[in-house]
C-alpha positions in Angstrom: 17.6 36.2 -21.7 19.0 37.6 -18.6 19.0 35.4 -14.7 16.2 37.3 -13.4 14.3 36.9 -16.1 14.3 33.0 -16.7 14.2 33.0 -12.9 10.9 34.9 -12.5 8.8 33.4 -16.1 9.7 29.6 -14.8 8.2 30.6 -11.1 5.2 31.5 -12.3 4.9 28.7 -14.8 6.0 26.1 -12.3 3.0 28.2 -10.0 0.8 27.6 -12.9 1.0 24.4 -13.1 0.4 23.7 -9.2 -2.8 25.8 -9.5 -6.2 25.2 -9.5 -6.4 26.8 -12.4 -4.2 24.3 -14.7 -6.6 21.5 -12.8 -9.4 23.1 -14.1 -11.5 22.7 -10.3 -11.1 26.5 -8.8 -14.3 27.5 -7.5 -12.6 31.6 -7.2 -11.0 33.3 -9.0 -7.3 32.7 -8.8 -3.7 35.1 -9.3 -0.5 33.6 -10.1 2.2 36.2 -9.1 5.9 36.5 -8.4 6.2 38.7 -5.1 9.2 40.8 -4.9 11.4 39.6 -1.5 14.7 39.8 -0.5 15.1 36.1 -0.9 12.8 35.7 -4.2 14.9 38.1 -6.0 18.3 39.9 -4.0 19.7 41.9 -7.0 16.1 44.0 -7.0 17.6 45.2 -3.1 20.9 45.1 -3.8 21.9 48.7 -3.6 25.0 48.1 -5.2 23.4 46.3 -8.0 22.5 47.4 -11.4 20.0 45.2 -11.7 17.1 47.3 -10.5 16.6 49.3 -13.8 17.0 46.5 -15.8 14.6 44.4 -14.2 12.0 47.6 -14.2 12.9 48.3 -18.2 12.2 44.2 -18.2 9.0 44.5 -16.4 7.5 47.5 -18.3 8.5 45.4 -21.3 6.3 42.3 -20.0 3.7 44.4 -19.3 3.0 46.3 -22.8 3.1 42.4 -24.2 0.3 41.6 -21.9 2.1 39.0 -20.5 2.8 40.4 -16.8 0.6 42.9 -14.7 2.9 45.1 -12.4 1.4 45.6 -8.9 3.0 48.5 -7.1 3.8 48.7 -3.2 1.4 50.7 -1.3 2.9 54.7 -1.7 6.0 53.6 -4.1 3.9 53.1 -7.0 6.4 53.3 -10.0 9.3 52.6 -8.0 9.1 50.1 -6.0 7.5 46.5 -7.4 5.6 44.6 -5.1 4.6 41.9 -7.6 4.2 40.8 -11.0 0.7 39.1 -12.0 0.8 36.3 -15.0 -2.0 36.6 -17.4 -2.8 33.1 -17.8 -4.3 33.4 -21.0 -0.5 34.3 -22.6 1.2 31.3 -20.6 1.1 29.3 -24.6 3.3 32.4 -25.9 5.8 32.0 -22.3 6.1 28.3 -23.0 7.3 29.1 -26.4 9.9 32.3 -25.4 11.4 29.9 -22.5 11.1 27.1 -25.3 9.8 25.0 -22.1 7.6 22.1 -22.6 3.8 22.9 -21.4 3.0 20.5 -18.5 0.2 19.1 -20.2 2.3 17.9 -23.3 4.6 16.1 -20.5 1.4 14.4 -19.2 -0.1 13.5 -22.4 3.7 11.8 -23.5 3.2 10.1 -19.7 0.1 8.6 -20.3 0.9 7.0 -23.7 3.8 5.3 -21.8 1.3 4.2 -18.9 -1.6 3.2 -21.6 0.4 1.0 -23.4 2.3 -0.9 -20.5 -0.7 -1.5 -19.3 -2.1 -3.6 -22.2 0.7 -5.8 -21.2 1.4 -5.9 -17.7 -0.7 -8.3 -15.8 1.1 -8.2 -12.2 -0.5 -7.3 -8.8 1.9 -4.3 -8.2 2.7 -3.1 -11.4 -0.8 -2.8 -12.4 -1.9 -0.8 -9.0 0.9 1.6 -9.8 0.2 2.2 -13.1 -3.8 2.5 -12.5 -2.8 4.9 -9.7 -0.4 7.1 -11.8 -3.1 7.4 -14.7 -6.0 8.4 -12.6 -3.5 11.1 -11.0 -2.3 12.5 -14.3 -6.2 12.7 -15.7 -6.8 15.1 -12.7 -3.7 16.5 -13.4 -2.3 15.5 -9.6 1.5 15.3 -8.8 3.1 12.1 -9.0 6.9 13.7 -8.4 7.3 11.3 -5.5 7.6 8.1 -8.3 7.9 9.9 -12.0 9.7 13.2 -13.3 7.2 14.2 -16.0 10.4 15.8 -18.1 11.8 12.2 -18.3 9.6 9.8 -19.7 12.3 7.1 -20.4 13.5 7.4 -16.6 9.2 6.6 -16.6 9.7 3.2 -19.0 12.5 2.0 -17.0 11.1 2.4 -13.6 7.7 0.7 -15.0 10.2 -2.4 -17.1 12.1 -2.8 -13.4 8.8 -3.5 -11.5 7.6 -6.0 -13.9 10.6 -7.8 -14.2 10.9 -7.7 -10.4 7.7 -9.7 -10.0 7.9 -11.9 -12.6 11.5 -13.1 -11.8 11.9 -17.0 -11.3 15.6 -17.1 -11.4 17.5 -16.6 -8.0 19.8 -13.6 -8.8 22.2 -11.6 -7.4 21.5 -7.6 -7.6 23.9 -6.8 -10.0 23.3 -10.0 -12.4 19.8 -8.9 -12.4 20.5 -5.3 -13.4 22.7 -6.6 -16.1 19.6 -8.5 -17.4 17.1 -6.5 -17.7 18.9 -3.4 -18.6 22.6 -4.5 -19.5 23.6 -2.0 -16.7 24.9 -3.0 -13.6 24.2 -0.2 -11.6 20.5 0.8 -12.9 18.9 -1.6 -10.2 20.6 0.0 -7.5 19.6 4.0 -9.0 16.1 2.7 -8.8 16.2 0.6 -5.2 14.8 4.0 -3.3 11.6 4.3 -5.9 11.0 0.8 -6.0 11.0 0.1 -2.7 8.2 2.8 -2.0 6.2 1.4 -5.1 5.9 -2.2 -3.5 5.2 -0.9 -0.1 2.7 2.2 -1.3 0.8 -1.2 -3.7 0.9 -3.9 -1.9 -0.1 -4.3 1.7 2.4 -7.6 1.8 5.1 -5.3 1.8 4.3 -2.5 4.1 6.9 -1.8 6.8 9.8 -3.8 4.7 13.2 -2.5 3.9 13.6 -2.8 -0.3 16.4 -5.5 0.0 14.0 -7.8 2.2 11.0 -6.7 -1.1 13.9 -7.9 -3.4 14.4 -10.8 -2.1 11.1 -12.2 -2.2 11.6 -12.4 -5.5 14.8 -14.3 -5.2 17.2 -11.2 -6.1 19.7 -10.7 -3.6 22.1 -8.0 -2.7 24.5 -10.7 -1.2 24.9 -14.1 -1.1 21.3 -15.7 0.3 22.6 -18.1 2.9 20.6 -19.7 6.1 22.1 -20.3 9.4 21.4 -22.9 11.4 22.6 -24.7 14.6 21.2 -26.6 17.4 19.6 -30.0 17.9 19.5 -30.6 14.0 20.7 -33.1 11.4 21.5 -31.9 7.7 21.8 -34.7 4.8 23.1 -33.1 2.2 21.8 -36.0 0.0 24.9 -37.1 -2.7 26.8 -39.4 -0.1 25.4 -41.9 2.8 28.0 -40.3 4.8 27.4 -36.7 4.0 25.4 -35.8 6.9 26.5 -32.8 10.0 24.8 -33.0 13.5 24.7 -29.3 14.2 25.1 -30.0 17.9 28.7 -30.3 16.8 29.2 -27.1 15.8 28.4 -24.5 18.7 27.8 -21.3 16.0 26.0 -23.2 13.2 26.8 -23.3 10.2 25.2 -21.1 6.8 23.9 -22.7 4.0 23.6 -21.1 0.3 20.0 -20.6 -0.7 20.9 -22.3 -3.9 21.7 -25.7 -2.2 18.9 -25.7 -0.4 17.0 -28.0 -2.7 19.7 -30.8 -2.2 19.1 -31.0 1.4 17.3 -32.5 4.1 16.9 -31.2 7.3 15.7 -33.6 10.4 15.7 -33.2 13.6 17.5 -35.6 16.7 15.4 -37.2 19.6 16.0 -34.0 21.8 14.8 -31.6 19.7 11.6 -30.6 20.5 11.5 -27.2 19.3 12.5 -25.0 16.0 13.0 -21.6 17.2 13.1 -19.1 14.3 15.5 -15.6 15.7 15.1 -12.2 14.0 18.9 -10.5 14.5 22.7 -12.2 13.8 24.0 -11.2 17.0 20.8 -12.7 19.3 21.5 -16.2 17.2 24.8 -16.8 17.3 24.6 -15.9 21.6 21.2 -17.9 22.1 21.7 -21.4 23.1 18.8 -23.7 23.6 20.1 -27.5 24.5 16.4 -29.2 22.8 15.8 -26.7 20.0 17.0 -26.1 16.3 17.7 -22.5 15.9 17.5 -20.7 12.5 18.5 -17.3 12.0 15.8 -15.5 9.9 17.4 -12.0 9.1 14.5 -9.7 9.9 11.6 -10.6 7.3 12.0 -13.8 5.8 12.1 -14.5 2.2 11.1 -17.5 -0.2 14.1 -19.6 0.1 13.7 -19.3 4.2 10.2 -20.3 4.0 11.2 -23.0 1.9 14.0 -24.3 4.3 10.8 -24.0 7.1 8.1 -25.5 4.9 10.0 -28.0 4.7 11.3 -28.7 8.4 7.7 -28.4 9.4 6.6 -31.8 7.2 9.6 -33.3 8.6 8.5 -32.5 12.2 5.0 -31.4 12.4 4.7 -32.5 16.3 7.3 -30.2 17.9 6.7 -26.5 18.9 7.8 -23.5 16.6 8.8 -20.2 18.2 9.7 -17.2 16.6 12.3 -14.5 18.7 12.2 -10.8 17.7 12.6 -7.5 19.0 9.8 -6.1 21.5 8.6 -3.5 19.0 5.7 -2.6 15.8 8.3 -4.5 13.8 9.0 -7.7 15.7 5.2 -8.3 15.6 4.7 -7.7 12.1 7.4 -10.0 11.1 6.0 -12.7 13.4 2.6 -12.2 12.1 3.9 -12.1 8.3 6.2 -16.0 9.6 2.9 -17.4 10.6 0.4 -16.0 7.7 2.8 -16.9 5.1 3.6 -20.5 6.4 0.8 -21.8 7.6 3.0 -23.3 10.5 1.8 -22.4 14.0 4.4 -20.2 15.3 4.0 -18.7 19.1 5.9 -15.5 19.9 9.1 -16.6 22.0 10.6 -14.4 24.8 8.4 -11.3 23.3 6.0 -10.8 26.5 5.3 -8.8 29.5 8.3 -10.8 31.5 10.8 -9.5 28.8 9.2 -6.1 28.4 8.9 -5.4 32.1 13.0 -7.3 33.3 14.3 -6.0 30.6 12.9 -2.1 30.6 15.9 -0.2 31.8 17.3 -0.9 28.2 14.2 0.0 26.4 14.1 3.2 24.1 10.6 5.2 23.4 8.3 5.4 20.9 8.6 7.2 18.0 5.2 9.3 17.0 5.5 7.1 14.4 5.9 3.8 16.3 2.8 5.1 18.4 0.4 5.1 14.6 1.5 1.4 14.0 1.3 0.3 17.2 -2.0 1.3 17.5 -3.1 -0.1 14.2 -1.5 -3.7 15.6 -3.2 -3.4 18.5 -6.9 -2.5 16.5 -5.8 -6.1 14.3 -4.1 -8.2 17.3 -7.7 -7.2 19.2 -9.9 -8.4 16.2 -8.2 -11.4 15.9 -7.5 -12.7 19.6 -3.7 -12.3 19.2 -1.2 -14.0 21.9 0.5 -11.0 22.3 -2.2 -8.1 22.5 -1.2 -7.7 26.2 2.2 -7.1 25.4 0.9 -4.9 22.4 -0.8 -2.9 25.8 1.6 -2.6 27.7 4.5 -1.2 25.0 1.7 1.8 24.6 0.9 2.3 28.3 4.9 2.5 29.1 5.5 4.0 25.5 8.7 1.9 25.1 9.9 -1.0 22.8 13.2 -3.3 23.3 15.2 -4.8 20.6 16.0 -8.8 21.6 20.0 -8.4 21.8 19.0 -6.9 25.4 17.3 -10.0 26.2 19.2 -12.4 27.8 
């Protein structure tokens, strides 16, 4: 078969298949054609092409098969094409001369593969996905933006990482979890994009996280999961009567693998009388508070962090708990996601209408984006009698946010 030819049959199959009429729900009646253009198919104009007989000998050809109707422009009829109209009751016969798969075969192998993972999956996300990509393929709907229907072991993979993902219990680096599950290093990291969109699309705990922060609430890491601390703060580490540090005596803290943090005890000293949880790196290692114990919490906070605070908390249930992020949709989510996931009564530090409004010459605007969410926080932050729905206010009024490194 010649380019053009190929070209122009798979066009109007792929059209097919995006039709009403493959769905089965068009309420008129409905052509799928190829129109002629200068960009659809250049050798037809090419005036120093051949290709202008052949694809009229070709087209003539497709017609007396039935396969192709020819549509003639307006006063050029037999020599100019305007457009070339599939009969869809011969699409089974083009299937079989492209030797191309139907589209409905592809979704039948699909939903075997979806049926019988779900007689065995029984977690939260894994089963919304895979009740979602089954009603979809029944109505024949797309479902390109998680599965390629011409790949149905790329389909078995993506569905074995999302199960394995949630029911990890062993704290893993990436790589050593790829390895695993599908003795591949790498096949964690090809599938990081699609995953991530999986967890946030099913589960509203996730929404608005990057996949590493997803991944690590499931204790696997792309890095080494360490906390940082420093401040008014003791740490015993437990296997010596001597082994304890009094952060005060190290100005920038020190970090603490994630994997040690079950060996540990964490107290506080008679002047601390606040833990102040901060969002970015930079902000914690700058911020000095001469009462408080200061933990860095890298955006959202995973299992092990909550651990670590869970279990500062019973040490020191009497003191005040802060939490520092940026002045955006973001910062307030991650606040609200500290305190829900807790339980521990966390106020918003340094993230009010004094910050927003010193602080405004370094502010950036909203994004059209940032304006949807914000609003949505706003809707929830009003409902619930939020500390910081005023702030919430005022970021909309001005249409600005601020990231806490500005904040001094």
């Amino acid at each position: 078969m010649v380019r053009f030819e190929t070209r122009i049959l798979n066009v109007l199959l792929d059209s097919y298949e995006k039709s009403s009429l493959f769905r089965g729900d068009n309420k008129v009646a409905v052509h799928i054609s190829f129109r002629f253009t200068k960009s659809s198919l250049p050798e037809y104009f090419d005036e120093s092409s051949l290709s202008y007989e052949s694809i009229h000998a070709w087209a003539h050809e497709m017609e007396e098969k039935g396969w192709l109707e020819i549509a003639w422009k307006s006063g050029k009829e037999g020599h100019i094409i305007e457009r070339l109209i599939l009969d869809v009751q011969k699409v089974p016969e083009i299937y079989q001369y492209l030797r191309r798969k139907p589209l409905s075969g592809l979704i039948c192998e699909q939903l075997e593969i979806i049926r019988s993972a779900r007689e065995t999956c029984s977690t939260p996300v894994a089963e919304c996905f895979l009740a979602w990509l089954e009603e979809r393929l029944l109505k024949n709907r797309p479902v390109k933006e998680f599965i390629d229907l011409a790949c149905p072991e790329d389909t078995e993979r993506l569905l074995q990482a999302v199960t394995a993902i949630e029911e990890n219990e062993k704290e893993s680096y990436q790589r050593e979890f790829s390895i695993r599950e599908f003795a591949d290093s790498k096949a964690l990291e090809k599938l990081e994009g699609k995953l991530g969109k999986i967890f946030r699309t099913f589960s509203e705990e996730f929404k608005g996280m990057e996949t590493e922060d997803i991944l690590a609430e499931y204790g696997i890491y792309h890095t080494p999961n360490y906390i940082y601390l420093k401040g008014e703060g003791v740490v015993d580490f437990g296997n010596d009567e001597n082994a304890c540090l009094k952060l005060s005596a190290v100005r920038q803290g020190i970090g603490i693998s994630g994997e040690d943090l079950s060996d540990i005890r964490i107290s506080g000293t008679e002047w601390t009388k606040k833990v102040i949880t901060i969002e970015n790196l930079t902000t914690f290692f700058r911020w000095e508070e001469k009462d408080a114990l200061i933990i860095y919490l890298g955006g959202y906070h995973n299992r092990v962090r909550r651990t670590l605070l869970e279990k500062i908390y019973r040490e020191m249930p009497e003191i005040q708990y802060l939490h520092f992020g940026d002045i955006d949709v973001g910062g307030f989510e991650i606040y609200k996601d500290l305190c829900r996931k807790t339980g521990i009564p966390f106020l918003p530090y340094h993230m009010g209408l004094e910050e927003l409004s010193m602080y405004r010459e370094f502010s950036r605007p909203l994004t059209e984006n940032d304006k949807r969410r914000l609003k949505r926080l706003m809707e929830q932050a009003g409902s619930e009698g939020a500390p910081y729905l005023e702030t919430l206010q005022l970021m909309m009024e001005w249409g600005i946010k601020l990231e806490q490194e500005c904040i001094r």
